[in-house]
C-alpha positions in Angstrom: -115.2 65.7 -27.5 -113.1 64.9 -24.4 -114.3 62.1 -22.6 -114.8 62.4 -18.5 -112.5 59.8 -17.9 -109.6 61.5 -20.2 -109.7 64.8 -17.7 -109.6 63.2 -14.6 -106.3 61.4 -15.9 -105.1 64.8 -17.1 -105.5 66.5 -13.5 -104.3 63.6 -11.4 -100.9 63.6 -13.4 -100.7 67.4 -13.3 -101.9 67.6 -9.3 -99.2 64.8 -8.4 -96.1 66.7 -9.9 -97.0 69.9 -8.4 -97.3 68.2 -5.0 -93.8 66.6 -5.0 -91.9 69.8 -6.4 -93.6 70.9 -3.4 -92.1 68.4 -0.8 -88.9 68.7 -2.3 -88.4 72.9 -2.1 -89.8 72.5 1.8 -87.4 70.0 2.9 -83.9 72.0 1.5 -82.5 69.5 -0.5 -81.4 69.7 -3.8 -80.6 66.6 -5.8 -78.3 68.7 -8.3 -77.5 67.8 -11.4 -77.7 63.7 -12.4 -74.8 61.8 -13.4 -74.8 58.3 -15.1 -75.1 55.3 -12.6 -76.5 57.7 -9.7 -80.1 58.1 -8.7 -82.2 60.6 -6.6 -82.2 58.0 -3.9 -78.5 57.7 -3.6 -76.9 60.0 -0.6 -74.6 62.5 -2.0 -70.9 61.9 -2.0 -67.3 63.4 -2.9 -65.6 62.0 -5.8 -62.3 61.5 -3.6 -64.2 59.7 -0.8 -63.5 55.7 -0.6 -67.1 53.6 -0.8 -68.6 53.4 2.4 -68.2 49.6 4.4 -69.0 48.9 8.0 -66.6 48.5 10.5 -66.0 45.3 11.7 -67.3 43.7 14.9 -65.2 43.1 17.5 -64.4 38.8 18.1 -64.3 37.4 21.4 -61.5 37.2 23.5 -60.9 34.5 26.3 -59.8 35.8 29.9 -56.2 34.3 29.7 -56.6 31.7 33.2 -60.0 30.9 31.5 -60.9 26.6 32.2 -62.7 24.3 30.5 -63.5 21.3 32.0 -60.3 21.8 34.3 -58.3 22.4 31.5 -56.5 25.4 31.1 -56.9 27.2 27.6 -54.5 29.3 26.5 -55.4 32.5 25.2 -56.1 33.1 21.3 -53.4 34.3 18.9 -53.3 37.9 18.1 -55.8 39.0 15.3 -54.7 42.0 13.0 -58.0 42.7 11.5 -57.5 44.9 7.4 -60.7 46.8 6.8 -60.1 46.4 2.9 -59.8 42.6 3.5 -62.8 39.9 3.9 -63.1 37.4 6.7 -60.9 34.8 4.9 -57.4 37.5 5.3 -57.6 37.6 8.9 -53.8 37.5 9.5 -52.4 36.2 12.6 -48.7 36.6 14.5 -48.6 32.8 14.1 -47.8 31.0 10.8 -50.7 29.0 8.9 -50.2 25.5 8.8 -51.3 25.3 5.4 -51.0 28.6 3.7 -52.7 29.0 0.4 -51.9 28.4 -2.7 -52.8 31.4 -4.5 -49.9 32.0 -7.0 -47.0 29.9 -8.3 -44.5 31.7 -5.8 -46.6 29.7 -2.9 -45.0 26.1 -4.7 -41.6 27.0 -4.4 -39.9 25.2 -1.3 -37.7 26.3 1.0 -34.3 26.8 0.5 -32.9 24.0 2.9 -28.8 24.8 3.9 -26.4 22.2 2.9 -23.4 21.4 5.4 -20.1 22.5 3.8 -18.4 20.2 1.7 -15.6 18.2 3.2 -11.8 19.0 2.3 -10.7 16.8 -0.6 -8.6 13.8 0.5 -4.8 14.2 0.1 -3.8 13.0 -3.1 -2.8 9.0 -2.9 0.9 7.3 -3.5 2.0 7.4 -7.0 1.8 5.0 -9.6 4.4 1.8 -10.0 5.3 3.6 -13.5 5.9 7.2 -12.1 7.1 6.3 -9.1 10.1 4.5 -10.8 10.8 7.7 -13.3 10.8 9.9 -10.3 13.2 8.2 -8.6 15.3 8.0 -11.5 14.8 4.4 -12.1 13.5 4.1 -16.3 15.6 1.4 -17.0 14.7 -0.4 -14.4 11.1 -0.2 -15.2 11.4 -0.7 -19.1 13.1 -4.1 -18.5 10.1 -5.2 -15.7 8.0 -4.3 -17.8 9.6 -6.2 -21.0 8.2 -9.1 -19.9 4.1 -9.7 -19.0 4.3 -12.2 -16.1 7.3 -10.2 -14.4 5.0 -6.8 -15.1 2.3 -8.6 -13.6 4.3 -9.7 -10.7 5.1 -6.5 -9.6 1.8 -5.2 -9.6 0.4 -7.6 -7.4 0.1 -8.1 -3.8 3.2 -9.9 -3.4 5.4 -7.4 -3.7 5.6 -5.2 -1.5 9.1 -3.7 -1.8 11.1 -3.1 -4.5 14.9 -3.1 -4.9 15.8 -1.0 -7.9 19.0 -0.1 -9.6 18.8 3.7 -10.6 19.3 4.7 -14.6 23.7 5.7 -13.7 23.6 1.8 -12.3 21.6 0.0 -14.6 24.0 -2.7 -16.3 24.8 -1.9 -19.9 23.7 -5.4 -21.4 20.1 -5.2 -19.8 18.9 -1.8 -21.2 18.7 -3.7 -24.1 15.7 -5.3 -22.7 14.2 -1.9 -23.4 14.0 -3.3 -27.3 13.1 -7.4 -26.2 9.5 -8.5 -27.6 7.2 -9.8 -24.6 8.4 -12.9 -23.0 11.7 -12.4 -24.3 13.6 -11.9 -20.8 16.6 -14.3 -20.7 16.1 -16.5 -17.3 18.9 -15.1 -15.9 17.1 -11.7 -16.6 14.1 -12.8 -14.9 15.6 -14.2 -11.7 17.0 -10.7 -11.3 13.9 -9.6 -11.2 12.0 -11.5 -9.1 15.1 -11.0 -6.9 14.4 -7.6 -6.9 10.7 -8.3 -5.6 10.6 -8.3 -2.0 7.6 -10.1 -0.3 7.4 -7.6 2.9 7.2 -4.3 2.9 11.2 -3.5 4.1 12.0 0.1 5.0 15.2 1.0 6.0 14.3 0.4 9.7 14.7 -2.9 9.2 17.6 -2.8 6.9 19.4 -1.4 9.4 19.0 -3.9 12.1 22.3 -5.4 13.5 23.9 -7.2 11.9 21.5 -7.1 8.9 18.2 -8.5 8.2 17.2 -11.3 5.6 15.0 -10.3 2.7 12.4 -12.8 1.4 12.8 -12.4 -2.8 9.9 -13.8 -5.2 12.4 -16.2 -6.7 11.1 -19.6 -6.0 14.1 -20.8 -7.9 15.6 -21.5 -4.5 16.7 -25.1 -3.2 15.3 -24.3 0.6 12.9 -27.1 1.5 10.3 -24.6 1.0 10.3 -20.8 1.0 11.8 -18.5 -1.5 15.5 -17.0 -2.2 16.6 -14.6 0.2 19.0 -11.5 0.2 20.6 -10.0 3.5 21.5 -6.7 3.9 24.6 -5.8 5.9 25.9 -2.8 7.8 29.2 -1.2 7.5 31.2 0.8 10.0 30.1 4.0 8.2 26.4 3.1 8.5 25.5 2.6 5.3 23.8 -0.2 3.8 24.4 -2.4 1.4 22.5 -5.9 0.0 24.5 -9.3 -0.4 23.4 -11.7 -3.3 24.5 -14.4 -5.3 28.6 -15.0 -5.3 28.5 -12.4 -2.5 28.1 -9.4 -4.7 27.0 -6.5 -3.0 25.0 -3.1 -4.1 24.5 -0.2 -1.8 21.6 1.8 -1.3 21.3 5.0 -2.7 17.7 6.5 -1.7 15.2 4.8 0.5 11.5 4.7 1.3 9.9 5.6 -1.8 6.2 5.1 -1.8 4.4 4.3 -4.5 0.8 2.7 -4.6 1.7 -0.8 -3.7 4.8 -0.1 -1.3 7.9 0.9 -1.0 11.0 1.2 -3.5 14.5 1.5 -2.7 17.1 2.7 -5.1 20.0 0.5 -5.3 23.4 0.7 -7.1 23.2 -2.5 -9.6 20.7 -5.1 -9.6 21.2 -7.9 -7.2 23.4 -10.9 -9.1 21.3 -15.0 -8.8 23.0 -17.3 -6.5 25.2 -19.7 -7.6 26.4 -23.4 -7.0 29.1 -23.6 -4.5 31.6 -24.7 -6.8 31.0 -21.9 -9.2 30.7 -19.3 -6.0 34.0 -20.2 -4.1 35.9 -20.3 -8.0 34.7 -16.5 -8.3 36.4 -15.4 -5.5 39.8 -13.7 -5.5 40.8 -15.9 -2.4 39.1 -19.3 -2.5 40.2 -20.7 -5.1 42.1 -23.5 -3.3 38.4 -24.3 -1.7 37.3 -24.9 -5.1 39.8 -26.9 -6.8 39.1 -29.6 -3.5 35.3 -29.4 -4.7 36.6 -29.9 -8.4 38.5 -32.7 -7.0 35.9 -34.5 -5.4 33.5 -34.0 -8.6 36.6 -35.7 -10.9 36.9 -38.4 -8.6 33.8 -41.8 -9.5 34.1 -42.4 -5.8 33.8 -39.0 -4.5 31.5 -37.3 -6.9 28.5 -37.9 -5.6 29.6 -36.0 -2.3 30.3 -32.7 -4.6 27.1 -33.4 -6.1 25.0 -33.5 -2.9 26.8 -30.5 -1.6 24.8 -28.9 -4.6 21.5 -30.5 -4.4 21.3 -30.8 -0.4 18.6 -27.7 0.9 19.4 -25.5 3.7 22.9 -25.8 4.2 25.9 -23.2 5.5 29.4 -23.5 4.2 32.5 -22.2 6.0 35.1 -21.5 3.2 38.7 -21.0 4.3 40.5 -18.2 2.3 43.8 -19.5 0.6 46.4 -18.4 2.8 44.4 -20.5 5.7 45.1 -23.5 3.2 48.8 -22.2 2.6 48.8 -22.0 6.4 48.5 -25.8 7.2 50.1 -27.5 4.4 49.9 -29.9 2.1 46.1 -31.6 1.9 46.4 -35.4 1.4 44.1 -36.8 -1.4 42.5 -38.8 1.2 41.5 -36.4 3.3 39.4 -33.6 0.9 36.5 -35.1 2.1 37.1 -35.3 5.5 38.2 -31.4 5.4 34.9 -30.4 3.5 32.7 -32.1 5.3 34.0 -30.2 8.9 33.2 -27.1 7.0 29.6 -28.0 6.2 26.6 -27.9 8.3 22.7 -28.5 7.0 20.2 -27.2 8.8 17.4 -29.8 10.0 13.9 -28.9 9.1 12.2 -25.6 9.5 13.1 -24.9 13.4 16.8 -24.6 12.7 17.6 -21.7 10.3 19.9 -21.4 7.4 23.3 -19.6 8.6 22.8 -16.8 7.1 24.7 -14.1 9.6 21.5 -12.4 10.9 19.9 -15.8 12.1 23.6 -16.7 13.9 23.8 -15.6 17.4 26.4 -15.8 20.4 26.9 -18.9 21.9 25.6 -21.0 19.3 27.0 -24.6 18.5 26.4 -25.6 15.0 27.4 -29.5 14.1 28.8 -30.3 11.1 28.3 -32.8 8.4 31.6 -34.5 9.4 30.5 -34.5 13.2 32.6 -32.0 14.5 30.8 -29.0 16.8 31.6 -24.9 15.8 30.6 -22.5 18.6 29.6 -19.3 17.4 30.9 -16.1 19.0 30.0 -12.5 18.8 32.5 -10.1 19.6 32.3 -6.1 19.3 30.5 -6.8 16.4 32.6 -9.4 14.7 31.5 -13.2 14.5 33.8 -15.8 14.9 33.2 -19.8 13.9 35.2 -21.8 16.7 38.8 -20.3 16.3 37.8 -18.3 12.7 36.9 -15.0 12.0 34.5 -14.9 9.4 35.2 -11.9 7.0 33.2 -12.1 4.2 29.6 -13.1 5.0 26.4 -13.9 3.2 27.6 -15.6 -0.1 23.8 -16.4 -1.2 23.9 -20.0 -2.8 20.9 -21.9 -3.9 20.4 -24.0 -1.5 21.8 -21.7 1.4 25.0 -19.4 2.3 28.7 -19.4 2.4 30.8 -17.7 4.8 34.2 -16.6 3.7 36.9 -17.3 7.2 40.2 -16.7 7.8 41.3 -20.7 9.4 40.8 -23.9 8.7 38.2 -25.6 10.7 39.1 -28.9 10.2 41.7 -30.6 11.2 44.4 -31.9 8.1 45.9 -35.5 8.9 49.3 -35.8 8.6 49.5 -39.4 7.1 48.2 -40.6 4.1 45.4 -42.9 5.4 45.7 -46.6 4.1 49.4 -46.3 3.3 51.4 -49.5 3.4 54.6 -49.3 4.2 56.8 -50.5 0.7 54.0 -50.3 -1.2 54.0 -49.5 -4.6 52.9 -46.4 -6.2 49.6 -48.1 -7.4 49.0 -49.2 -3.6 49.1 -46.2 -2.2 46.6 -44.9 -5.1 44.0 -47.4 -4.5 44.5 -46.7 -0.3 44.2 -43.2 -1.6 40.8 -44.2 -3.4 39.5 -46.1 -0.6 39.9 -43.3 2.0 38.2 -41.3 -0.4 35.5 -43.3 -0.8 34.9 -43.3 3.0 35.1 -40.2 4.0 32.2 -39.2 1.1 30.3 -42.2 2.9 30.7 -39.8 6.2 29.5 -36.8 4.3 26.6 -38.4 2.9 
């Protein structure tokens, strides 16, 4: 049997379906057919049809001559507003200060333009070595470089020019230095080289100068009161150059003005030859040979010796040599009076102030005294130099202790007498008067 309370269940469940079929027919709508995730409450829509969002409100502007607190504000950036963007993506025609950092192409940084690279320098002056074998000059460079100090020497900073013979010049019995062990240069060999080792940097500027210029040498062999050996470069009619040495040899130059890293080097016909003593320079000429037998004289002679000797040992002195026929010219020399002669062609140069005769440092007008007191004015004419009545014509005979001029007179006068003859003497008088003269006159040299 149905209980009441069973029924009245029964008809409220039947009478509330029938009432919202009802509600449902009268107001025209049709819910149609359900689909997963829809529900009768959800408004219809079109598959093709984006998801509904509101439109976003509008964000105040400020009038653009708007104040505040007398201040003028300037108006707002422009805002692009992106419907399918939230309120963080509001883009604006100004960068962000600090953009963020959604990605890993936000961390890269900003290419930053470089300024172009300068032009590479020139390239620099070549090297000692291949300077040298470019100009021709391997021999020359195999026998500086036979020998470590004189290597070293020329790659320092005092030398500055370099005077060097070319392979076609290069003397026959020094390529053999190409085969010497180290330190095995002969010291002949090395004054050559040192000679060849110019202090300053010379270009041919200043080897041209008239009448020539005087090179300062590394060879510190010199008897100068101070100072190193020189060379002097002369200047023929032609205009070429040549350099004067030792026994007045002379080599020409043949190219000019190479650079190289330390300076300059000029090619030269032959290396330059070391000075030698007076003696030894007047014998190796073809015309002063007469000059040198007096000297020989003096040397053989006890009482006059010490005059040749001091001739070779005194610093800083010029030498006038007469050629042979000037001798043959005046005569007969008396024994007595060698010194005498000598000494008027002699003059030493007193301390630093007065300069060695060399022909560059003589000038027009000069008056040089000699050892035997005697004055030689010195006189420029067209060119040509003249010693009191002489022509010098040979010049710049590089000794060791200064220079020798080659001249055409005799500057001293010859006596005509045998000084401290006695009339009726015998032979051996008149050899110890001879003696006795001698013996002065040195005493007026020295």
């Amino acid at each position: 049997m149905v209980s009441m309370w069973t029924l009245r269940l029964v008809l409220g469940i039947l009478v509330g379906g029938i009432t919202s079929s009802v509600g449902i027919e009268l107001s025209g709508h049709h819910p149609g057919p359900w689909t997963p995730g829809s529900s009768p409450e959800s408004p219809p829509t079109e598959p093709h049809e984006p998801p509904y969002r509101p439109p976003f409100p509008a964000l105040p502007q400020s009038k653009p001559h708007e104040t505040t607190n007398n201040y003028p504000v300037p108006p707002p950036p422009a805002v692009t507003y992106h419907p399918t963007e939230s309120y963080h993506h509001v883009k604006t025609s100004e960068p962000e200060a600090h953009p963020p950092y959604h990605h890993a192409e936000s961390h890269k940084p900003h290419p930053t333009l470089l300024p172009p690279l300068p032009p590479p320098p020139p390239p620099g002056p070549p090297s000692l070595d291949d300077a040298l074998i470019n100009a021709g000059c391997a021999k020359f460079l195999d026998f500086i470089k036979s020998d470590n100090d004189t290597w070293a020497l020329y790659n320092s900073a005092r030398v500055r020019t370099i005077f060097a013979p070319d392979d076609s010049s290069f003397d026959s019995n020094t390529t053999a230095a190409r085969r010497l062990r180290r330190r095995d240069l002969t010291p002949a060999q090395q004054q050559a080289a040192d000679l060849s080792a110019d202090t300053a940097l010379t270009d041919m500027s200043k080897l041209r100068l008239v009448p020539g210029a005087i090179v300062q040498t590394n060879d510190d062999s010199a008897n100068l009161g101070g100072g190193t050996q020189v060379v002097v470069s002369e200047i023929s009619d032609s205009g070429d150059v040549s350099i004067s040495s030792g026994l007045g040899n002379r080599v020409s130059i043949k190219a000019s003005d190479i650079t190289y890293a330390g300076g300059l080097i000029q090619v030269t016909s032959g290396l330059f030859t070391p000075p030698q003593l007076l003696s030894l320079t007047a014998l190796a000429g073809n015309d002063t040979t007469i000059f040198s037998s007096l000297l020989s004289s003096l040397r053989n002679n006890n009482l006059t010796r010490r005059q040749a000797d001091t001739l070779d040992s005194t610093p800083r002195i010029t030498v006038f040599i007469p050629t042979d026929a000037a001798f043959r010219s005046v005569g007969a020399i008396p024994g007595n009076a060698i010194a005498q002669v000598i000494a008027g062609h002699v003059v030493v140069s007193s301390g630093t102030t007065e300069p060695v005769g060399y022909l560059p440092a003589l000038t027009n007008g000069q008056v040089l005294t000699t050892k035997g007191g005697g004055q030689l004015a010195i006189r420029v004419t067209d060119g040509t130099f003249y010693v009191g009545p002489a022509r010098i014509e040979k010049p710049n005979l590089i000794l060791p202790n200064g220079v020798a001029h080659v001249v055409d007179k005799v500057l001293s006068p010859i006596p005509i007498a045998t000084a401290g003859a006695v009339p009726g003497a015998s032979a051996g008088a008149h050899r110890h008067a001879f003696l006795v003269a001698g013996a002065v006159a040195a005493a007026m040299v020295i």
